[in-house]
mmCIF file of the N, C-alpha and C atoms, coordinates in Angstrom:
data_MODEL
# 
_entry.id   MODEL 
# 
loop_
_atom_site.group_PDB 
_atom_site.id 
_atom_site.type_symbol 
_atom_site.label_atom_id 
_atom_site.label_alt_id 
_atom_site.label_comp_id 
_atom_site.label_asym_id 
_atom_site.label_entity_id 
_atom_site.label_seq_id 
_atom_site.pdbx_PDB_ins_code 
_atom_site.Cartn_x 
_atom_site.Cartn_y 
_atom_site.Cartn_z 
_atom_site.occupancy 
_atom_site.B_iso_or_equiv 
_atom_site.pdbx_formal_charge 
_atom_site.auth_seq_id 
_atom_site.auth_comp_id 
_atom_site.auth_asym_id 
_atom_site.auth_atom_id 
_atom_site.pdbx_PDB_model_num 
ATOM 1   N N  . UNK A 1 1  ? 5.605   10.673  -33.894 1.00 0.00 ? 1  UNK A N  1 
ATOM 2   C CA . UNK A 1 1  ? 5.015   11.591  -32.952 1.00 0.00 ? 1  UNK A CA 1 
ATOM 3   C C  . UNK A 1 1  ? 6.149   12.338  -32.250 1.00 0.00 ? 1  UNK A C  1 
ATOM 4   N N  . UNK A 1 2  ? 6.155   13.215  -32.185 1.00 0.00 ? 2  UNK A N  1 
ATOM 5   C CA . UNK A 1 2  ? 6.953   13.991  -31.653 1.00 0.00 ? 2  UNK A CA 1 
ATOM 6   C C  . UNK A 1 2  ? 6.172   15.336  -30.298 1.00 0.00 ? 2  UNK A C  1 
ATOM 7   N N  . UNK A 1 3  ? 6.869   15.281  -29.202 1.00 0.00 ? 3  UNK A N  1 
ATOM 8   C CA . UNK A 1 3  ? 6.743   16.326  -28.345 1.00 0.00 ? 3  UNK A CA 1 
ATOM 9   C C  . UNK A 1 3  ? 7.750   17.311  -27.385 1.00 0.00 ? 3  UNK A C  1 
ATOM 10  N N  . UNK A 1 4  ? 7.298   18.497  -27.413 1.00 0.00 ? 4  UNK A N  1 
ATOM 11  C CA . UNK A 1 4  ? 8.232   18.716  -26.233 1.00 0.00 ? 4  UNK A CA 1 
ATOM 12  C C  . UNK A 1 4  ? 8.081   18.847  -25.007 1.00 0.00 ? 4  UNK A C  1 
ATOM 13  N N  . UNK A 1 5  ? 9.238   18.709  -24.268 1.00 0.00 ? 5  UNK A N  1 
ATOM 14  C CA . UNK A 1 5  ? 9.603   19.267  -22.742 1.00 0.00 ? 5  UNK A CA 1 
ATOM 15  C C  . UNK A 1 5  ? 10.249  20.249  -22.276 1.00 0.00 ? 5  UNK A C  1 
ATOM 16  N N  . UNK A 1 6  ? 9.970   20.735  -21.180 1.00 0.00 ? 6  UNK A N  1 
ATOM 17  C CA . UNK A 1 6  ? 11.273  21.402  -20.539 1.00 0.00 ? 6  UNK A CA 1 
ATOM 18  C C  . UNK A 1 6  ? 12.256  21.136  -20.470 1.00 0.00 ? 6  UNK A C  1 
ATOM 19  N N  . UNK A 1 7  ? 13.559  21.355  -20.284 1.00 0.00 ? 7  UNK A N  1 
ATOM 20  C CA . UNK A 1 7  ? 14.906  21.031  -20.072 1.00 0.00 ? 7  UNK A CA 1 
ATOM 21  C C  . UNK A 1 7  ? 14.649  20.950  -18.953 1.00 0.00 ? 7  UNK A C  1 
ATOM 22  N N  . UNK A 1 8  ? 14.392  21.366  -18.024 1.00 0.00 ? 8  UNK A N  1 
ATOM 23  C CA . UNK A 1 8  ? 13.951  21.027  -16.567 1.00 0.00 ? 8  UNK A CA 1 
ATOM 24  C C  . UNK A 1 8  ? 13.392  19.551  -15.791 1.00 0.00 ? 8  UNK A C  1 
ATOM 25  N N  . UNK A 1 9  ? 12.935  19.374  -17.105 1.00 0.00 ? 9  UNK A N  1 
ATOM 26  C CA . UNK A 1 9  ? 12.107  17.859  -16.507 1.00 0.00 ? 9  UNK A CA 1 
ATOM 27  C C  . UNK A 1 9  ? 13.161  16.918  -16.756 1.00 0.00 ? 9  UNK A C  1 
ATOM 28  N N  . UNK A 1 10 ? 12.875  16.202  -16.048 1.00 0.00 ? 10 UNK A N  1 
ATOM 29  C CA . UNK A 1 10 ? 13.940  15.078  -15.290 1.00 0.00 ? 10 UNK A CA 1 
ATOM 30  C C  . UNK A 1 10 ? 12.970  13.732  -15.334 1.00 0.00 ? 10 UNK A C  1 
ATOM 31  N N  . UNK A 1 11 ? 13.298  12.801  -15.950 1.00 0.00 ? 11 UNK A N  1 
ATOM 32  C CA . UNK A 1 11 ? 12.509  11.221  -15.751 1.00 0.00 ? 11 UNK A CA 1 
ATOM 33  C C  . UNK A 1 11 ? 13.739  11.081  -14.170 1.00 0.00 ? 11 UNK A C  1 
ATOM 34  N N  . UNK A 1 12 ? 13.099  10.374  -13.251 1.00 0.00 ? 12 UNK A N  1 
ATOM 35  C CA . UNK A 1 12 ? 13.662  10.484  -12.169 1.00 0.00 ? 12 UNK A CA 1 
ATOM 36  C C  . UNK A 1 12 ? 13.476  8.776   -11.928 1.00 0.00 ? 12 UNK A C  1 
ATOM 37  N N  . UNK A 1 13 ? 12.560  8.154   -11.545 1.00 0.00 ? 13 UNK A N  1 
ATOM 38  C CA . UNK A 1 13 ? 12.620  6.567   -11.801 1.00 0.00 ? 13 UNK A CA 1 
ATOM 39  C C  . UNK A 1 13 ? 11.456  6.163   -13.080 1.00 0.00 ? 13 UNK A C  1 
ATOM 40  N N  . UNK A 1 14 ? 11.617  4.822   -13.326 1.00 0.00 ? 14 UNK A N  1 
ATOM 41  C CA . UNK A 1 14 ? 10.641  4.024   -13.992 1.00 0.00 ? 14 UNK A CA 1 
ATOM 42  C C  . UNK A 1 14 ? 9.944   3.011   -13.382 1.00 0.00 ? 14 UNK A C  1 
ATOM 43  N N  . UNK A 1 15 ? 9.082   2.442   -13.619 1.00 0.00 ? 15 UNK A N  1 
ATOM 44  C CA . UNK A 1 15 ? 8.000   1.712   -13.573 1.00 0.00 ? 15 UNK A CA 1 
ATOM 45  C C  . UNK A 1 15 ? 7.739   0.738   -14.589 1.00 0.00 ? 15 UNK A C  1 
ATOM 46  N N  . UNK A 1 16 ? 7.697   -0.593  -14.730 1.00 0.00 ? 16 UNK A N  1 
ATOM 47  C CA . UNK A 1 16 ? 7.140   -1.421  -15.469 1.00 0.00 ? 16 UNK A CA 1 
ATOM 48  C C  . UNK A 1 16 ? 5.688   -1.244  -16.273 1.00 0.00 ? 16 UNK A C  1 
ATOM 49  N N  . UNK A 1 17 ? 5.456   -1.014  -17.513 1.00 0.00 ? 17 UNK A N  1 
ATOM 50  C CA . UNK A 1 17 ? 4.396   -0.589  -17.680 1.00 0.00 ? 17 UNK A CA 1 
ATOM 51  C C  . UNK A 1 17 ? 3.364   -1.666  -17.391 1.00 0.00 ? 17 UNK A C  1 
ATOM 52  N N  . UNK A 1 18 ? 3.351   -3.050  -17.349 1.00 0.00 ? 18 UNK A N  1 
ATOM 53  C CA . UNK A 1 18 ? 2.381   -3.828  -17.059 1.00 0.00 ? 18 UNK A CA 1 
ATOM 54  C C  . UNK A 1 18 ? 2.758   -4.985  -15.978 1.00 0.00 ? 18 UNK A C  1 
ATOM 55  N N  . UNK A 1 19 ? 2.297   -4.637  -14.845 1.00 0.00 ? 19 UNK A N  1 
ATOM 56  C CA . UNK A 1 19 ? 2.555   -5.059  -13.988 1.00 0.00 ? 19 UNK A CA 1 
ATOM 57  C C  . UNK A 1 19 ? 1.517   -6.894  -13.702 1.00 0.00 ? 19 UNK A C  1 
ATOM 58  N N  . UNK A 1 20 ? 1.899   -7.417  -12.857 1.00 0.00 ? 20 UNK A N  1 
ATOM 59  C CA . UNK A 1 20 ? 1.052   -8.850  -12.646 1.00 0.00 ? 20 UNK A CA 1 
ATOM 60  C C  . UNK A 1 20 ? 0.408   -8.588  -12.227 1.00 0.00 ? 20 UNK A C  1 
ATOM 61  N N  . UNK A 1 21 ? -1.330  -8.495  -11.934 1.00 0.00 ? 21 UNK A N  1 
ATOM 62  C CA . UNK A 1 21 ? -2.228  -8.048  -11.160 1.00 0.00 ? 21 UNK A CA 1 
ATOM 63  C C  . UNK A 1 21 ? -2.111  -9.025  -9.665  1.00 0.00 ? 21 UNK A C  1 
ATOM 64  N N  . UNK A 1 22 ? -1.638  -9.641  -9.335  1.00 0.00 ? 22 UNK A N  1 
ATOM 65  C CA . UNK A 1 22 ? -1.272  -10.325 -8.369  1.00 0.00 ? 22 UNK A CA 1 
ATOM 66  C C  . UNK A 1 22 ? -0.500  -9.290  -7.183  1.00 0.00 ? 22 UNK A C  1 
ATOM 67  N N  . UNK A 1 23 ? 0.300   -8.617  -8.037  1.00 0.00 ? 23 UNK A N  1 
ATOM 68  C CA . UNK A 1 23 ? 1.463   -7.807  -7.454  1.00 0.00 ? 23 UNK A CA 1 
ATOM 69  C C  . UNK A 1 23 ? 0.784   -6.743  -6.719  1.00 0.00 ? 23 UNK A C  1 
ATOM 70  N N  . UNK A 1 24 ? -0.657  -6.065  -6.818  1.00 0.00 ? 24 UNK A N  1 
ATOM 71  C CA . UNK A 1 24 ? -1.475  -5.455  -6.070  1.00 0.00 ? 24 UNK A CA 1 
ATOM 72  C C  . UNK A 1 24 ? -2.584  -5.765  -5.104  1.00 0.00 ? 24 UNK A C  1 
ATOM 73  N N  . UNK A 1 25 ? -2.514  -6.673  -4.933  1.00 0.00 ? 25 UNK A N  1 
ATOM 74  C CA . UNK A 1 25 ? -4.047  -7.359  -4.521  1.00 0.00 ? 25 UNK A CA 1 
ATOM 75  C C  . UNK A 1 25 ? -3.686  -7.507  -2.953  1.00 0.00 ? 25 UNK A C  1 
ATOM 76  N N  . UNK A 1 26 ? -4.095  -7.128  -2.288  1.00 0.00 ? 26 UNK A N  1 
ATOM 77  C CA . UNK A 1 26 ? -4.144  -7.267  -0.843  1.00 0.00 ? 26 UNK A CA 1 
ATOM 78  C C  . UNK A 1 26 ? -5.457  -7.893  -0.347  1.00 0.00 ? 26 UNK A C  1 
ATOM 79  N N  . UNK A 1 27 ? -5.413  -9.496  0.404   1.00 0.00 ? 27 UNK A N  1 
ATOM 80  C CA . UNK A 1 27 ? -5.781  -10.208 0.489   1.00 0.00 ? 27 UNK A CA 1 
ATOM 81  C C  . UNK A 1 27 ? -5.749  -10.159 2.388   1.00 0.00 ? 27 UNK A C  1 
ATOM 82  N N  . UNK A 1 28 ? -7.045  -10.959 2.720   1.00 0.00 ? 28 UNK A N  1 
ATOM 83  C CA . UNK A 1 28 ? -7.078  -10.712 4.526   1.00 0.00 ? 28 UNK A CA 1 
ATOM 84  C C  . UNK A 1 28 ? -8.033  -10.389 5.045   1.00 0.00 ? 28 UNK A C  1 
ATOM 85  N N  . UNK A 1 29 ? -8.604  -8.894  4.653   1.00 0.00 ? 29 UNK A N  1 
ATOM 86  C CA . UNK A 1 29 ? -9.598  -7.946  5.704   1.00 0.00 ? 29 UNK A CA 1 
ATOM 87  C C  . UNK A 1 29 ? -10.625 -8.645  4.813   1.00 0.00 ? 29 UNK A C  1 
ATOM 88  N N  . UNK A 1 30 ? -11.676 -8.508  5.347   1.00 0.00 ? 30 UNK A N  1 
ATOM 89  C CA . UNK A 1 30 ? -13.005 -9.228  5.206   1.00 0.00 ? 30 UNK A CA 1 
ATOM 90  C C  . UNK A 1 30 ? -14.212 -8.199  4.566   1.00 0.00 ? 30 UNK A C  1 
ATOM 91  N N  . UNK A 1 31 ? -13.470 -6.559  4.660   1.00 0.00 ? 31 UNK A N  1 
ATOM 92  C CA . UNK A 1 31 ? -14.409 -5.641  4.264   1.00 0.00 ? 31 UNK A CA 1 
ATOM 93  C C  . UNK A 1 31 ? -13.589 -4.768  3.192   1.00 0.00 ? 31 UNK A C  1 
ATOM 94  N N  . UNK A 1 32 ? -13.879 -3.289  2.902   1.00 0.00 ? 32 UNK A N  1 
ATOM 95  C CA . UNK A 1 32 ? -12.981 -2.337  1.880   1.00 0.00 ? 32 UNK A CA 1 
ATOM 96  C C  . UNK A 1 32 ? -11.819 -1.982  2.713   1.00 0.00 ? 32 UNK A C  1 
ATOM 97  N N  . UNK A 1 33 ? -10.595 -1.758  2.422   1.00 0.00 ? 33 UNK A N  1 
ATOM 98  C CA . UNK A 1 33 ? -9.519  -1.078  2.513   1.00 0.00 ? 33 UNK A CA 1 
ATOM 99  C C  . UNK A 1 33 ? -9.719  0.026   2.491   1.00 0.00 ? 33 UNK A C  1 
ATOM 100 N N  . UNK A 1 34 ? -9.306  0.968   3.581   1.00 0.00 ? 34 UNK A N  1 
ATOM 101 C CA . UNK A 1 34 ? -9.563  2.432   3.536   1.00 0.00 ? 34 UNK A CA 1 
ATOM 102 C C  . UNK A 1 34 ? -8.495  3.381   3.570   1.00 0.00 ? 34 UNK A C  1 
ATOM 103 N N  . UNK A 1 35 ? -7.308  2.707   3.858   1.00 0.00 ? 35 UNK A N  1 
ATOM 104 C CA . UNK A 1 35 ? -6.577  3.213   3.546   1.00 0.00 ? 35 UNK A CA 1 
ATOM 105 C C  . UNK A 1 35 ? -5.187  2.182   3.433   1.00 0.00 ? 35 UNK A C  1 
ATOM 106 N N  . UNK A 1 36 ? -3.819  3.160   3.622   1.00 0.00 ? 36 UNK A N  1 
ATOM 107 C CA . UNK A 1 36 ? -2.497  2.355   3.807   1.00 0.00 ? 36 UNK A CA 1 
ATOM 108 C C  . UNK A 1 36 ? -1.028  3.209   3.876   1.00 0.00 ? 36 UNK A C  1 
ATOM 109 N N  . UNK A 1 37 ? -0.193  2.995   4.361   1.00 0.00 ? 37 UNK A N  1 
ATOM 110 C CA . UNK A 1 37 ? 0.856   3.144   4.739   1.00 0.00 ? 37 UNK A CA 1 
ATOM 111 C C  . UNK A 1 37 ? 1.991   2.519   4.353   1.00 0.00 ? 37 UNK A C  1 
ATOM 112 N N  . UNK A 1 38 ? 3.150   3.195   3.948   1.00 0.00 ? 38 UNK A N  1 
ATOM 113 C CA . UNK A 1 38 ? 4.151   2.613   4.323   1.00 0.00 ? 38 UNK A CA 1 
ATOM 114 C C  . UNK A 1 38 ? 5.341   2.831   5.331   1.00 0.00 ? 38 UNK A C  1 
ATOM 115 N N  . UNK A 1 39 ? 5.959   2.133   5.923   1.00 0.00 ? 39 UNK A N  1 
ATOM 116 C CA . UNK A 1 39 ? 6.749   2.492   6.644   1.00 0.00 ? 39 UNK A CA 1 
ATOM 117 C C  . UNK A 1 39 ? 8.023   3.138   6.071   1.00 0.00 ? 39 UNK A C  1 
ATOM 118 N N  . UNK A 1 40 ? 8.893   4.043   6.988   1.00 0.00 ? 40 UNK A N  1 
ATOM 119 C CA . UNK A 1 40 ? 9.706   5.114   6.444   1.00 0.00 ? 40 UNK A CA 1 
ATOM 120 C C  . UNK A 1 40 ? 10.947  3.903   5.443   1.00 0.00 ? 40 UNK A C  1 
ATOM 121 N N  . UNK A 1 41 ? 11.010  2.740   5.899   1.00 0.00 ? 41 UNK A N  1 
ATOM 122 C CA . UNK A 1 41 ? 12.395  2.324   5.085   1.00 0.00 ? 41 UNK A CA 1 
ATOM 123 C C  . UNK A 1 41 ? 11.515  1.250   3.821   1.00 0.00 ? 41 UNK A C  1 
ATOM 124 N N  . UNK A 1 42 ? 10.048  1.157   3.604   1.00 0.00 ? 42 UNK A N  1 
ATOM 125 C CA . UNK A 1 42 ? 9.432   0.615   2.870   1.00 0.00 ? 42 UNK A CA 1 
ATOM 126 C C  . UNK A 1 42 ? 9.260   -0.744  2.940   1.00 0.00 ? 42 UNK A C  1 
ATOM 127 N N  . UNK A 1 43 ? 10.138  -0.997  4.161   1.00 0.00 ? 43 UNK A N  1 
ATOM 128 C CA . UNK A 1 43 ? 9.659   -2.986  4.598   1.00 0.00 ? 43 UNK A CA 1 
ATOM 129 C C  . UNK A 1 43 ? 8.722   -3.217  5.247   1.00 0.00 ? 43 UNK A C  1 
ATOM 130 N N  . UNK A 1 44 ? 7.802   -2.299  5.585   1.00 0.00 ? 44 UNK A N  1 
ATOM 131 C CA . UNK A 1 44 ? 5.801   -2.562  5.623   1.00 0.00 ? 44 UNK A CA 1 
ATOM 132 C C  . UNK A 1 44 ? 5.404   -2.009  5.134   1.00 0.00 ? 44 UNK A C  1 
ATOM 133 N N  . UNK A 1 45 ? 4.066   -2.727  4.688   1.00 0.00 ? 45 UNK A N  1 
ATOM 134 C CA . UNK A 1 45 ? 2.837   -1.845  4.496   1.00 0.00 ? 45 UNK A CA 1 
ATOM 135 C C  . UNK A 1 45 ? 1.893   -1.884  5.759   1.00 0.00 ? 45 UNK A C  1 
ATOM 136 N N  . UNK A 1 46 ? 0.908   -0.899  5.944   1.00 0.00 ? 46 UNK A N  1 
ATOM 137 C CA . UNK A 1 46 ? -0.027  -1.201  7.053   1.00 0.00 ? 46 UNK A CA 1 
ATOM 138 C C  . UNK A 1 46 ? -1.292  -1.022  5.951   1.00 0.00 ? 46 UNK A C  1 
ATOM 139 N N  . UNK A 1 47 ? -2.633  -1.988  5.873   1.00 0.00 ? 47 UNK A N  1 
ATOM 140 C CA . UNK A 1 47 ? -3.564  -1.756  5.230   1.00 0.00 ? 47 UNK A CA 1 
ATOM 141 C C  . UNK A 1 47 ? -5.045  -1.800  6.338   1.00 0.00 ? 47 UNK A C  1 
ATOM 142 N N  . UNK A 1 48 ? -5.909  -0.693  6.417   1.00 0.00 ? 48 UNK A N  1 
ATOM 143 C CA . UNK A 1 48 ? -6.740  -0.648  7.470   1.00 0.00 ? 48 UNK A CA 1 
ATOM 144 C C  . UNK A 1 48 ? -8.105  -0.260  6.663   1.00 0.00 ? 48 UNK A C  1 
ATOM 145 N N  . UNK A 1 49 ? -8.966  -1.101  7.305   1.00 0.00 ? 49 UNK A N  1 
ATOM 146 C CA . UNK A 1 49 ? -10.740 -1.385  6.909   1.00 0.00 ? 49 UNK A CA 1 
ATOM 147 C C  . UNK A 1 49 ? -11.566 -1.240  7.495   1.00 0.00 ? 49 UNK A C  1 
ATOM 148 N N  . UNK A 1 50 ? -12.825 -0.694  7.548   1.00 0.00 ? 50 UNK A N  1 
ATOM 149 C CA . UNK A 1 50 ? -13.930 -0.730  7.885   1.00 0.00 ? 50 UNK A CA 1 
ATOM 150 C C  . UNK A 1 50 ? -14.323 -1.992  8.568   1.00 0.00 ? 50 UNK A C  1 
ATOM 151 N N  . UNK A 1 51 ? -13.773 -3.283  8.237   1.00 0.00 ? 51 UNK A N  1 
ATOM 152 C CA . UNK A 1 51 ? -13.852 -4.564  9.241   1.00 0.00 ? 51 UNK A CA 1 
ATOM 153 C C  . UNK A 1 51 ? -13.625 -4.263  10.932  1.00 0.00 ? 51 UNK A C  1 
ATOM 154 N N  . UNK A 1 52 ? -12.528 -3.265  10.900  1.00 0.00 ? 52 UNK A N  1 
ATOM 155 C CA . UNK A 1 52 ? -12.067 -3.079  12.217  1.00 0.00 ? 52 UNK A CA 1 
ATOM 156 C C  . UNK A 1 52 ? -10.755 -3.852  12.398  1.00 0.00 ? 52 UNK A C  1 
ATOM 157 N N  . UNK A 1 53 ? -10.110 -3.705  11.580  1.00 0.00 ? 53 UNK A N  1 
ATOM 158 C CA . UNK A 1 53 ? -8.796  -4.341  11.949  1.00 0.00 ? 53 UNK A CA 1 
ATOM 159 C C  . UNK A 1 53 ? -7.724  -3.559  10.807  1.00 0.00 ? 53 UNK A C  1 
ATOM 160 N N  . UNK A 1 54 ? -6.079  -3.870  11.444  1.00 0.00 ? 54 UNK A N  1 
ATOM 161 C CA . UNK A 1 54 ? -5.312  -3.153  10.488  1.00 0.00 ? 54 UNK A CA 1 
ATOM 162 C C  . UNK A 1 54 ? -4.454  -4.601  10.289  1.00 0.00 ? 54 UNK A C  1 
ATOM 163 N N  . UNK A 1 55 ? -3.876  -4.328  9.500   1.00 0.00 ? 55 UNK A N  1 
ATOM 164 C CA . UNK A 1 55 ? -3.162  -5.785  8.396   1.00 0.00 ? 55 UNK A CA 1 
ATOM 165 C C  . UNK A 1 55 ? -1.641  -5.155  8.959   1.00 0.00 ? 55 UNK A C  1 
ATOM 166 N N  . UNK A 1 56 ? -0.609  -5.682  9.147   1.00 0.00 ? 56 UNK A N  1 
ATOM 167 C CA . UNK A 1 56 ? 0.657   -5.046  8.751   1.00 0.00 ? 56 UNK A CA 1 
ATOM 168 C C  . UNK A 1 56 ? 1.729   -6.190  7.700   1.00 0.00 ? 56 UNK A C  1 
ATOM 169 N N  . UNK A 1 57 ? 2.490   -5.861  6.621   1.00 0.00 ? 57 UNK A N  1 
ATOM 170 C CA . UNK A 1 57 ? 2.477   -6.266  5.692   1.00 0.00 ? 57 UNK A CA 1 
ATOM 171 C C  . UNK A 1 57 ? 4.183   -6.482  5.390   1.00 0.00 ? 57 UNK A C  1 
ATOM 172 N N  . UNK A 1 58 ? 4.904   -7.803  4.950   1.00 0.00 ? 58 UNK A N  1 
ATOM 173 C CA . UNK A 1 58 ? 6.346   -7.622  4.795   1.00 0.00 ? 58 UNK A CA 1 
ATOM 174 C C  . UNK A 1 58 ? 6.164   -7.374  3.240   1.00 0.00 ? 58 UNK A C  1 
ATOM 175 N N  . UNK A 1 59 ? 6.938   -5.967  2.812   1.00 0.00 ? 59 UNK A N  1 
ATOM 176 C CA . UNK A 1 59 ? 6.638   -5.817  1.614   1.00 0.00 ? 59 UNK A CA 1 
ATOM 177 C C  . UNK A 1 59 ? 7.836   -6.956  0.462   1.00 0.00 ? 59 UNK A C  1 
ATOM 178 N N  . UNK A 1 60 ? 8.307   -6.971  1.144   1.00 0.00 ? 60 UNK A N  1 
ATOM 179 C CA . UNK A 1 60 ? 9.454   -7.731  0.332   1.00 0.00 ? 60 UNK A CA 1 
ATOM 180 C C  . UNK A 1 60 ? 9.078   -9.347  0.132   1.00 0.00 ? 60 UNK A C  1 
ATOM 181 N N  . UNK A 1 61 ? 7.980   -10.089 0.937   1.00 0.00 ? 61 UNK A N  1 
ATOM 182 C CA . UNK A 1 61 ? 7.464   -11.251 0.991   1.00 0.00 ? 61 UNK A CA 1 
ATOM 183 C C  . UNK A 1 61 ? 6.022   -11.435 0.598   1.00 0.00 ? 61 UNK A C  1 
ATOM 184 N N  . UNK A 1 62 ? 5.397   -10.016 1.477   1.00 0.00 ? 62 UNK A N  1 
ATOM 185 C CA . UNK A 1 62 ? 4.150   -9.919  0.649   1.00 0.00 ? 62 UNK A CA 1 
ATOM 186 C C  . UNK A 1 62 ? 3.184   -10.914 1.361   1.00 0.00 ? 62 UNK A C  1 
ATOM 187 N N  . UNK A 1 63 ? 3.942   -11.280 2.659   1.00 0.00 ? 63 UNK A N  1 
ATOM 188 C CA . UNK A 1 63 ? 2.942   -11.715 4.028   1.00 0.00 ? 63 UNK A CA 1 
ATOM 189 C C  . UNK A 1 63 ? 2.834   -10.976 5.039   1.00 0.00 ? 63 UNK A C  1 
ATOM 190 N N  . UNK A 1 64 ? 1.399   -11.345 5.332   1.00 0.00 ? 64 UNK A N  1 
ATOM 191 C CA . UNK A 1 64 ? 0.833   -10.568 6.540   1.00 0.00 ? 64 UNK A CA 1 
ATOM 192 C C  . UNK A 1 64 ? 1.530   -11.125 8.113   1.00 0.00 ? 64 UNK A C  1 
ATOM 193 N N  . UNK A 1 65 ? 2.415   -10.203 8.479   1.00 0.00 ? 65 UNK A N  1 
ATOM 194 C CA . UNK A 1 65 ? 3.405   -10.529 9.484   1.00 0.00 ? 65 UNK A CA 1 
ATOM 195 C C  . UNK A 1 65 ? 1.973   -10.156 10.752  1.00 0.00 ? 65 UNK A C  1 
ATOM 196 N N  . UNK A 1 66 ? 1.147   -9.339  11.057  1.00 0.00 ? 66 UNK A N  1 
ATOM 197 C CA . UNK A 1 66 ? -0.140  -9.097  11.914  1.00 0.00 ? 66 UNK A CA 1 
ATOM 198 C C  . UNK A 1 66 ? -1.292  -8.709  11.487  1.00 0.00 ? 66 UNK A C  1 
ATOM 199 N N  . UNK A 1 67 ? -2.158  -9.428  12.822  1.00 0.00 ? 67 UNK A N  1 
ATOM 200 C CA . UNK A 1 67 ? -3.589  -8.314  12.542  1.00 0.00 ? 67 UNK A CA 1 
ATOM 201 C C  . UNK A 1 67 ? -3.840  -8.023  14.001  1.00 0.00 ? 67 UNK A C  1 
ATOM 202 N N  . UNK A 1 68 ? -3.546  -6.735  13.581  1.00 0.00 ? 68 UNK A N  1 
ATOM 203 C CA . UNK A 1 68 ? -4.371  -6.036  14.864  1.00 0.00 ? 68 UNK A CA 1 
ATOM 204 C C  . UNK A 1 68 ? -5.964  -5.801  14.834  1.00 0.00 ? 68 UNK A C  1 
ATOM 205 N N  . UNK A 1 69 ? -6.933  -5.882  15.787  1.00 0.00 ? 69 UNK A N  1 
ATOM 206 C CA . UNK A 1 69 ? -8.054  -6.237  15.632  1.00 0.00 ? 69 UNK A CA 1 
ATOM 207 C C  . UNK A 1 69 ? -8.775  -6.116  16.992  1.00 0.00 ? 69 UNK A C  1 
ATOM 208 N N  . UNK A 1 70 ? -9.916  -5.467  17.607  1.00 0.00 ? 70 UNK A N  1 
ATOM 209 C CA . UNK A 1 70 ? -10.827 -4.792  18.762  1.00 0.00 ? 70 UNK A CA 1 
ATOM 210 C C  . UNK A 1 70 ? -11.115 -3.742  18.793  1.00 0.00 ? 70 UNK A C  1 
ATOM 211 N N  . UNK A 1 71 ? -11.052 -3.077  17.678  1.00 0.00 ? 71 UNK A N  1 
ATOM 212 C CA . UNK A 1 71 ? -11.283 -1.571  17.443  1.00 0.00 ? 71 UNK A CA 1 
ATOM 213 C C  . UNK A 1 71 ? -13.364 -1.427  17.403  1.00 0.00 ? 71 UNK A C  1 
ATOM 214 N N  . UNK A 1 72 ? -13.308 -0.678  18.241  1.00 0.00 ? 72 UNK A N  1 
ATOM 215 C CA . UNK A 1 72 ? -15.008 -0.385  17.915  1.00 0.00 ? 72 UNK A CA 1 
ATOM 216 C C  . UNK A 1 72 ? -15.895 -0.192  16.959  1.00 0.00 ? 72 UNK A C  1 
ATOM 217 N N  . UNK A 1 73 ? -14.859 0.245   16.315  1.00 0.00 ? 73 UNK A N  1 
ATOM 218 C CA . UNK A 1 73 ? -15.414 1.229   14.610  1.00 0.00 ? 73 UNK A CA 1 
ATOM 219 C C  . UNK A 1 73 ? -14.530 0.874   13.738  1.00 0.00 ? 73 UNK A C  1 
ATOM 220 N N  . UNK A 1 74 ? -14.889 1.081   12.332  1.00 0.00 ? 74 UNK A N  1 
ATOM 221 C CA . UNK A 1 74 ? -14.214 0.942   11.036  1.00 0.00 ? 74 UNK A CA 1 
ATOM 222 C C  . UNK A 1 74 ? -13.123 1.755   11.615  1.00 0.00 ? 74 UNK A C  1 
ATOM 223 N N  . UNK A 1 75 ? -11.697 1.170   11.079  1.00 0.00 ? 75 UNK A N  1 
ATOM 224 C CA . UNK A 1 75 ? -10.543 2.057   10.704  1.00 0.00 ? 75 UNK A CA 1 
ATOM 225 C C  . UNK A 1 75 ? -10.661 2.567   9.538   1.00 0.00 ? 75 UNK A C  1 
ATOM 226 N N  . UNK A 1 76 ? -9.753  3.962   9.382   1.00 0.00 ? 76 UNK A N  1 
ATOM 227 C CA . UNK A 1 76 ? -10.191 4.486   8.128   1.00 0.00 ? 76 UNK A CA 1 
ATOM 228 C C  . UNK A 1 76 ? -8.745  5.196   7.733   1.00 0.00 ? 76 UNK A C  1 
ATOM 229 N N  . UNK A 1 77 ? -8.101  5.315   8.628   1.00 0.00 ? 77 UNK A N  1 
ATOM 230 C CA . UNK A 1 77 ? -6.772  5.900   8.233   1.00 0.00 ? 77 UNK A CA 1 
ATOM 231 C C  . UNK A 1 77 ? -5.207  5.239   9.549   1.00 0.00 ? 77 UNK A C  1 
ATOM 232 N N  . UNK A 1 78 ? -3.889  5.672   8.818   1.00 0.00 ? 78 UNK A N  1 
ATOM 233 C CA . UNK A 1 78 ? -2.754  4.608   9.361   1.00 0.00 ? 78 UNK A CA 1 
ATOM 234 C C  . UNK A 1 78 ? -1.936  5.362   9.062   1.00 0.00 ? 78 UNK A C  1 
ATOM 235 N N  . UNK A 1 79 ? -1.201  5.558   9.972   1.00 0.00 ? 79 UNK A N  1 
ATOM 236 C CA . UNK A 1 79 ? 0.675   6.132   9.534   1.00 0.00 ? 79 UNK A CA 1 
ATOM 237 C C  . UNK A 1 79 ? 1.700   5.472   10.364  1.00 0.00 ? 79 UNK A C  1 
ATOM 238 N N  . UNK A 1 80 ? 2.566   4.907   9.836   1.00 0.00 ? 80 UNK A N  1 
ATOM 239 C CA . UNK A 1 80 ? 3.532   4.163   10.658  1.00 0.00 ? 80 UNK A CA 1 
ATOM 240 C C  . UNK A 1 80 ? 4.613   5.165   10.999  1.00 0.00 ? 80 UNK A C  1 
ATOM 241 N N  . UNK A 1 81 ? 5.103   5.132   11.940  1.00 0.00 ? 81 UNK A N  1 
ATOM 242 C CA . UNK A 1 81 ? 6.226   5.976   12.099  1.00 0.00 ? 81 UNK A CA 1 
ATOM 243 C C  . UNK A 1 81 ? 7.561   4.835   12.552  1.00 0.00 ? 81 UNK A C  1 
# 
């Protein structure tokens, strides 16, 4: 099989093509995930639900370091700064 490209295009990083399904699974909130975040240097995630609570996440351990939680309403969106 053969194709072409631009000279322009650039592979810039890679990716494992088959990853552990373990390696995605965010575990905790009690309802859907509605959204998520990462922080600017990538050592959290923040994951926030319709439960009413936001998760914050050590990405490098892959434990839930908090839960924030008393929100009135579903969370639905998160940006860490």
């Amino acid at each position: 099989m053969s194709y072409f490209a631009a000279v322009w295009v650039r592979i810039l990083a890679t990716c494992a093509e088959k990853w552990h399904t373990g390696l995605r699974v965010l575990t905790g909130q009690q309802d859907i995930i509605t959204g998520v975040a990462f922080s600017a240097d990538r050592k959290m995630l923040a994951s926030v639900s319709i439960d009413k609570t936001i998760l914050l996440w050590d990405t490098t351990t892959g434990i839930c370091t908090a839960v924030l939680k008393g929100y009135s309403n579903g969370v639905r969106m998160v940006t860490l700064s």
